[in-house]
MARTI-778705 format. One record per residue: residue number from 1; x, y negated, z of N, C-alpha, C, O in turn. Coordinates in Angstrom, 2 decimals. Example, Ala and Ser with C-alpha at 12.3 -4.5 7.8 and 13.67 -1.06 7.14 Angstrom:
! residues 2
- 1	13.19	5.69	7.80	12.30	4.50	7.80	13.20	3.30	7.80	14.24	3.32	8.46 .
- 2	12.85	2.25	7.08	13.67	1.06	7.14	12.90	-0.03	7.87	13.41	-1.14	8.04 .
//
This chain:
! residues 56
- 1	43.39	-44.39	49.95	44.06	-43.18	49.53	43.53	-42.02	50.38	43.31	-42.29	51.56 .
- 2	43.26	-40.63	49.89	42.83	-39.44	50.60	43.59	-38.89	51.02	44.67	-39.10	50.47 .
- 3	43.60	-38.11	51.92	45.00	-36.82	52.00	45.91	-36.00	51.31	47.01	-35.46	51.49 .
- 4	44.69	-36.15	50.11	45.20	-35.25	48.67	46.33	-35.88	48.57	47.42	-35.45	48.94 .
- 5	46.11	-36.88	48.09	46.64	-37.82	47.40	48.09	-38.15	48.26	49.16	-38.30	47.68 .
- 6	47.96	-38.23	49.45	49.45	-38.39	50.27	50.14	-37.24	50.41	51.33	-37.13	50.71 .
- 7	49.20	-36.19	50.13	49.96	-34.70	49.77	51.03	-34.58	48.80	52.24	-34.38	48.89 .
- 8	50.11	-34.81	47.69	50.73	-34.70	46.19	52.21	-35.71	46.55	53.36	-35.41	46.23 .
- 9	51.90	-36.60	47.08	53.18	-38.04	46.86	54.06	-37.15	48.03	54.93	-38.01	48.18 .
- 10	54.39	-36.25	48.79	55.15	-35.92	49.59	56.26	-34.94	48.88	57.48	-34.79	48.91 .
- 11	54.86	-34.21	48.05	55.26	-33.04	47.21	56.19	-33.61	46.12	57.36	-33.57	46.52 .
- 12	56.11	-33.95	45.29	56.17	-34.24	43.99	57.54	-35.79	44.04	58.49	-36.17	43.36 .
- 13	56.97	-36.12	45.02	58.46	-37.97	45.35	59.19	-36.94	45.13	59.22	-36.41	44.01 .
- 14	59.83	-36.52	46.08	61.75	-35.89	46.15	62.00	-34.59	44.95	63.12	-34.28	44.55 .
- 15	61.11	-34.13	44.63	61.07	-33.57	42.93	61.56	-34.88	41.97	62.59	-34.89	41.30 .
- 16	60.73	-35.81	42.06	60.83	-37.04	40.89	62.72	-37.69	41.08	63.49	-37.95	40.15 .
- 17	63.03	-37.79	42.66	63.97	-38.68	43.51	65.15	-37.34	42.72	66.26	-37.67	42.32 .
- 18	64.86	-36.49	42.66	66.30	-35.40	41.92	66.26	-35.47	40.81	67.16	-34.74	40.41 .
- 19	65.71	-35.97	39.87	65.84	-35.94	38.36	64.64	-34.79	38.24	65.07	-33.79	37.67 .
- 20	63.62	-34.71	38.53	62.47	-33.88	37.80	61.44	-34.88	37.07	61.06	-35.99	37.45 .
- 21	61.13	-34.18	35.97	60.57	-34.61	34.84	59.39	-34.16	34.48	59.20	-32.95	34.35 .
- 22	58.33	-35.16	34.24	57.31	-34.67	32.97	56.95	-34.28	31.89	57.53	-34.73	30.91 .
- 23	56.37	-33.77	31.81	55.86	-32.94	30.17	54.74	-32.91	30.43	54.11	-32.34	31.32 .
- 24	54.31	-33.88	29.20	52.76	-34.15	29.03	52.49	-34.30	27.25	52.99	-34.98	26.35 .
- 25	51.17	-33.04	27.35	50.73	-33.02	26.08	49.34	-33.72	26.10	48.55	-33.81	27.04 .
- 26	49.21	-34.30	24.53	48.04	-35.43	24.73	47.55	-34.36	23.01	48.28	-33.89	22.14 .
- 27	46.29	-34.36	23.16	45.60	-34.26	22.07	44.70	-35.14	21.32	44.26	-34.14	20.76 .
- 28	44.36	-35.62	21.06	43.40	-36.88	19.77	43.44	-38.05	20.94	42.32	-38.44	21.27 .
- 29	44.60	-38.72	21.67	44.35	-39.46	22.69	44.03	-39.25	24.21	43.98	-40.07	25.12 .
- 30	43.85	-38.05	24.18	43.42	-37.52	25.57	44.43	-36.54	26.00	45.02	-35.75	25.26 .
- 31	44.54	-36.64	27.06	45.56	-35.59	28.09	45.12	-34.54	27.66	44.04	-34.43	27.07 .
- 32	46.00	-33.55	27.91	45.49	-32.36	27.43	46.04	-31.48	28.81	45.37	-30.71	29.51 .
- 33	47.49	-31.88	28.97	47.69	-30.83	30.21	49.27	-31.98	30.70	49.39	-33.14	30.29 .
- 34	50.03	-31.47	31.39	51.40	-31.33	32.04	51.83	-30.24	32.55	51.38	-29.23	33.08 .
- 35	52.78	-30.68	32.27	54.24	-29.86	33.46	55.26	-30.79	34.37	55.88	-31.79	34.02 .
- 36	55.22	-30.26	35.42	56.51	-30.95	36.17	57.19	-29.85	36.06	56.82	-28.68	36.12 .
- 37	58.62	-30.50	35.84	59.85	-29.85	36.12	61.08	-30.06	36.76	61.85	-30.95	36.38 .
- 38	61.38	-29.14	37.89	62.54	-30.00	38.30	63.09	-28.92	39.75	63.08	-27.69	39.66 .
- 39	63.56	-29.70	41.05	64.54	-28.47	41.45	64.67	-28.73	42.88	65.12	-29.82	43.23 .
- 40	64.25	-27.62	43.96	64.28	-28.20	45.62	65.07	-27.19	46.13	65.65	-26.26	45.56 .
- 41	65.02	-27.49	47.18	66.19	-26.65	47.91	64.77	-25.64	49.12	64.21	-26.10	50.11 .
- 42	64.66	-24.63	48.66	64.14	-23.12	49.87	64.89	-23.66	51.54	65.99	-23.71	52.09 .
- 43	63.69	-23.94	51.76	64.16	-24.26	53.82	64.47	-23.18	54.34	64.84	-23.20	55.52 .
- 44	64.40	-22.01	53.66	64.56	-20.86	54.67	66.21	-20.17	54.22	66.95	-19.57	55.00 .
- 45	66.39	-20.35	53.32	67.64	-20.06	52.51	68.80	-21.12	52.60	69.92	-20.96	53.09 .
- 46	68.27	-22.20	52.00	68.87	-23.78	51.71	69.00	-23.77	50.41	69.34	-24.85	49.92 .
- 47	68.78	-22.55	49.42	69.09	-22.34	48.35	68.42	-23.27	47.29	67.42	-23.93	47.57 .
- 48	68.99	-23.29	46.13	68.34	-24.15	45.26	66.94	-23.24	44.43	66.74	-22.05	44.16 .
- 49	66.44	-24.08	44.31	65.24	-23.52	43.46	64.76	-24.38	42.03	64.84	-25.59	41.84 .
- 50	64.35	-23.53	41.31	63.91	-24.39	40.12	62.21	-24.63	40.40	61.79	-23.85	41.25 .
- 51	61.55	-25.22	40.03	60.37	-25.40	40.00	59.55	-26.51	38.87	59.78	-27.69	38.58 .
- 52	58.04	-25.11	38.20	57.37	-25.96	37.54	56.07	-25.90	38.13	55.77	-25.01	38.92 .
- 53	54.98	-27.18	37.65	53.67	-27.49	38.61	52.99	-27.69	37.10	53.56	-28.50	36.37 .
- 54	51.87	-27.01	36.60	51.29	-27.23	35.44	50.02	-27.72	35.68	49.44	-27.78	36.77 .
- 55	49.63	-28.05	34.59	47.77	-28.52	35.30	47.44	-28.62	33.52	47.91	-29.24	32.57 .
- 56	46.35	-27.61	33.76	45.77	-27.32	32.34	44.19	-27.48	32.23	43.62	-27.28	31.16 .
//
């Protein structure tokens, strides 16, 4: 595993661990894109936040 890769899993676990969700569009079999969606709490606030991560 790379760094990336333990990045992304730091990022994205406790998004997944609250109920955040995927959205993934596929065209003739092939990915086409995503969205994550879902909701963290601002460290500087404590406030809630919504958050989406797209990849097109």
């Amino acid at each position: 595993m790379n760094p990336a890769d333990e990045k992304v899993r730091q990022l994205v676990g406790p998004i997944l661990e609250k109920g955040g969700y995927y959205f993934v569009a596929v065209e003739e079999d092939q990915l086409a894109g995503w969205v994550l969606v879902g909701s963290s709490q601002d460290p500087f606030t404590e406030r809630n936040i919504t958050m989406s991560l797209k990849l097109e």
